[in-house]
N, C-alpha and C positions, 0 to 999 in steps of 0.2 A: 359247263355244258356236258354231265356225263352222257355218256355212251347206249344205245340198246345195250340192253345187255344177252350174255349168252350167245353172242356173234359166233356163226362160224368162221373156223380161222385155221389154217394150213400150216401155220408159223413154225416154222422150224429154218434151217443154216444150209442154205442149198448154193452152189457155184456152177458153172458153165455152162452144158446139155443142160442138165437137169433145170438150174434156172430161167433157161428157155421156154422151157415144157412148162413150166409153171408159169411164168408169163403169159404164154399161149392161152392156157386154164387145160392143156390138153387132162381127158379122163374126167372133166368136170363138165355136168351135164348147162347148158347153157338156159338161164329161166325163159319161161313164155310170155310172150309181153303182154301186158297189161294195159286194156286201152283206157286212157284217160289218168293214168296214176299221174303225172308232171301237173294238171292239175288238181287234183286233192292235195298232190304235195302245198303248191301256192294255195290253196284257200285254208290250211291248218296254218302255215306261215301267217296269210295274211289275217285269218279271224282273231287271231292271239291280239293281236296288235292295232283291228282296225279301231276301237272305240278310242284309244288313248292318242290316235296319232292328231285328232282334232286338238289336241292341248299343246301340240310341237308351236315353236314360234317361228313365226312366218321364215319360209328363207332355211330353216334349218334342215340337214339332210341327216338321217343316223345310219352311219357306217359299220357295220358288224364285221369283223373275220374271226378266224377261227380263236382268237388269242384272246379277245376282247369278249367274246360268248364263254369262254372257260374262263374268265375273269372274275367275269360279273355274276357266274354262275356260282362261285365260290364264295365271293363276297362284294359286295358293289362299292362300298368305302377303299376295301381295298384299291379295286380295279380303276378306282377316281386317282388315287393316292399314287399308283403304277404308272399311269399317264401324266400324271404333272411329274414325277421322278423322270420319265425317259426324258423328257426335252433336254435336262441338263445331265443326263446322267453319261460317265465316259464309256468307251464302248471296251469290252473286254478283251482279252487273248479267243476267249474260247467263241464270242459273237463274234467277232472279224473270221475266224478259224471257219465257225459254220456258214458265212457268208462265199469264202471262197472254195469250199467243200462243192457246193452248188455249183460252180462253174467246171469245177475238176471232174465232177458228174457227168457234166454236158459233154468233155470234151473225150472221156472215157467213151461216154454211149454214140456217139457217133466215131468211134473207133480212132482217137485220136488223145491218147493218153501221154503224158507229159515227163519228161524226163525230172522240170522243175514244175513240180507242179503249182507252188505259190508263186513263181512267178507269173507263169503262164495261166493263171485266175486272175493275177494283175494286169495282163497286158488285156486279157478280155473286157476285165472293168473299165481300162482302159478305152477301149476299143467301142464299149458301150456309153461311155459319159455316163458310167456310176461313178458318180463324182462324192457319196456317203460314203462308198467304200474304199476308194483311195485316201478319203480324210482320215478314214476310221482306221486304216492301217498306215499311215503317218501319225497317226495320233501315241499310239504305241511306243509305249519302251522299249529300248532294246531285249529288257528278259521277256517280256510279253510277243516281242516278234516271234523270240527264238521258240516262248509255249506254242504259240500259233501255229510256225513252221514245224514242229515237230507234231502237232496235233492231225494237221494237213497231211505232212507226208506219210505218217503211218496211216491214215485211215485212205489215203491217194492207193499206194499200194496193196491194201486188201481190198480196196475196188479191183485195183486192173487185176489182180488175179483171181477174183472170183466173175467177174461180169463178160458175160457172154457178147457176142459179135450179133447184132440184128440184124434181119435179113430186111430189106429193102420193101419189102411189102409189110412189118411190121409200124410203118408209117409213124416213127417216134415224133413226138412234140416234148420241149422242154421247156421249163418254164413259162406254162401256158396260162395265161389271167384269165380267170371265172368274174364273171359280173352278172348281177341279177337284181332287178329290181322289185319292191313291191309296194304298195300303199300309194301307185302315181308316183313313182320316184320320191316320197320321202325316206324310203328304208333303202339301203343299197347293200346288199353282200357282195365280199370281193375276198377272192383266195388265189391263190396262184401253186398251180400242180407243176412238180417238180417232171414227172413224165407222163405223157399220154402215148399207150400203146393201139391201134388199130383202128377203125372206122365205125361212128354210129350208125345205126339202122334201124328203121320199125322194124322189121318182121326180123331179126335177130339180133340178141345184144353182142357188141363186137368190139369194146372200147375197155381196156384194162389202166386204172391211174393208182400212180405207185407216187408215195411221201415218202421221199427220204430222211432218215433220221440221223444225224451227227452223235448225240447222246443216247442213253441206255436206255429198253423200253420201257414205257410208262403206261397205262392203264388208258391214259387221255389220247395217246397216239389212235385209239381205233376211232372213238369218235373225231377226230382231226380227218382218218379216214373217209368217213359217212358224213362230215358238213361236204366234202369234196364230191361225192358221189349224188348231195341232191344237188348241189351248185351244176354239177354236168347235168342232172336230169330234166332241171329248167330249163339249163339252158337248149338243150337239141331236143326235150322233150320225149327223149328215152330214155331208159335210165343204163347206164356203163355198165358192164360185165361183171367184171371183179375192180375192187378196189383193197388198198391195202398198204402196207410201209417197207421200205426197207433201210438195213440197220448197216451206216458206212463203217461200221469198228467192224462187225463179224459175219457180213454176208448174210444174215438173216432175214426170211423173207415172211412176213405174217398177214394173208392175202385170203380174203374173204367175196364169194360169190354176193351179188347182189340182190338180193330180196326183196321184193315188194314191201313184206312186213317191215323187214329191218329198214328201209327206207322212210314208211309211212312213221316207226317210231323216232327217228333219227329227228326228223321233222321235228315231232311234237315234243322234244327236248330243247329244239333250235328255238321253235314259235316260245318256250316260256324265258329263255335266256333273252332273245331278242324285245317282250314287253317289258322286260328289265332296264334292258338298255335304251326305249323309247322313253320310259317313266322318267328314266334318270336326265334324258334330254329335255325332257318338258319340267322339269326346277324341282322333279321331286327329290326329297333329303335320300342319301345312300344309304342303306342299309347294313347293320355290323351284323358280322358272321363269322364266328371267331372258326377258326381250323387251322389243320398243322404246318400249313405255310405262314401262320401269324408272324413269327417268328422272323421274319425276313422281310415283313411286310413295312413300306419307311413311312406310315402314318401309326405305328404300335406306338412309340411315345404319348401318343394322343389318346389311345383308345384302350380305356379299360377293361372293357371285354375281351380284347384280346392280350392285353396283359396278363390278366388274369389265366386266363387258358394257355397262356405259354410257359407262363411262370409254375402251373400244375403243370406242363409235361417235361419242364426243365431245359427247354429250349435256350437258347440266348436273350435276353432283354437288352436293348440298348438304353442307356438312362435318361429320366424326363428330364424335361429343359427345366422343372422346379428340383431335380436333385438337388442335395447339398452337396456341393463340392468342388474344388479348387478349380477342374475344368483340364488338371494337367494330365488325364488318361482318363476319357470318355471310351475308350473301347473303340475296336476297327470295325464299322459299319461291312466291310468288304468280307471280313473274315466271317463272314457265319457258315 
């Protein structure tokens, strides 16, 4: 699902005051609302989609988030291939790590920052009956604790020393679940924003929602950005103020005023990734799309289009099951 492009974007490494103020959006003129945009937003959504969703099969609902729309955007084989991988797949150092990053977040922004901070994401997990994430950090090796713990606590304290103290009328929400329906509830998007700052309103927009990112920025993080910003706009039928990410390694904040236009395109990138993902519910074949994540992709044994295209960029191949050969070094899957 790429991105509008040519987003306005603030992005630059800001701590304390100053991250405040940009929070705020202060010196950023606030847009004029728009009456009726939340629907235009839903009838590009839903025209994309309306004529194929009569071929879904009774009973079946298609769930989009932002992971699954940048998937399928990319390649649909793939993003098939991704989804049977995760059921069995172990969970990592660095996935547990940004799992409890999130909580250290939380407990940072409401001014309650953690001496241990992996443990003190543990007792939350706890606390909340995530019961995936206490598996998922028993499941770990002990070198994989200690990556984790080290990943944690160095990005724990360039939180607490860059993130400002909110004032009580900035009315933070963390970890707050987007749900939106279309098509009569066969379609459902579901996202969940790491924080929501300040109050919707018709006659001014007043809502700033900030992605936290554990890894380095990506190109995809802004659209990750604007599926966030039409999911809010649905949902209250304004649309938020600024939206935008920030970066737990370096304080980095890349936060973008919310536009009408940038909004209505955002859409019509969602609407063509989301009839993707209805085609593919209703029995149609997935489509190969070779590109530079092939290489990492665990159906490439299968697919020669993407062999092909990995093997010209010299990426790694893992070897097909008709190799010849003994079977006694297939190569580490893990290592690519």
């Amino acid at each position: 699902m790429p991105g509008p492009g040519a987003l306005p974007t603030g992005g630059r490494a800001v701590a304390g005051a100053e991250l405040l103020q940009a929070l705020r959006g202060a010196g950023r003129p606030r847009p004029a609302p728009v009456p009726g945009l939340d629907r235009r937003l839903r009838e590009i959504l839903e025209a994309g989609i309306g004529e194929e969703l009569a071929s879904l099969p009774a009973g079946v609902v298609v769930r989009a988030t932002k992971g699954t729309l940048e998937e399928v955007g990319r390649c649909e084989a793939g993003m098939v291939a991704r989804l049977a991988a995760r059921a069995t797949m172990p969970a990592s150092a660095e996935m547990v790590a940004g799992s409890l990053l999130d909580r250290v977040f939380a407990l940072v922004v409401i001014g309650r920052p953690a001496a241990d901070p992996v443990g003190a994401a543990l007792e939350m997990a706890d606390a909340e009956a995530d019961t995936g994430l206490l598996a998922s950090w028993s499941s770990l090796v002990p070198e994989e604790r200690a990556l984790a713990t080290q990943l944690v606590t160095e990005m724990a304290g360039s939180l607490a020393a860059h993130w400002p103290a909110l004032p009580h009328q900035a009315l933070p929400r963390l970890q707050e679940p987007l749900r939106v329906s279309l098509g009569g509830g066969r379609v459902l998007l579901t996202g969940r924003v790491d924080l929501l700052l300040g109050r919707p309103a018709a006659e001014r927009a007043g809502v700033t929602l900030i992605d936290t990112k554990s890894g380095h920025p990506r190109h995809q993080d802004r659209a990750d950005a604007w599926w966030y910003a039409v999911l809010e706009t649905l949902r209250h039928r304004v649309p938020p103020f600024q939206v935008g990410s920030y970066y737990l390694r370096t304080g980095w904040l890349d936060l973008a005023t919310v536009e009408a236009d940038h909004l209505l395109a955002a859409a019509e990138d969602i609407a063509r990734a989301l009839l993707q993902l209805v085609r593919l519910a209703a029995g149609a074949l997935p489509q190969l799309s070779p590109n530079p994540l092939c290489g990492w992709c665990p159906a490439l044994p299968g697919c020669a289009p993407g062999r092909a295209y990995s093997l010209e960029r010299g990426d790694y191949l893992p070897p097909r099951d008709d190799d010849d050969d003994d079977g006694a070094d297939d190569g580490d899957d893990d290592g690519r």
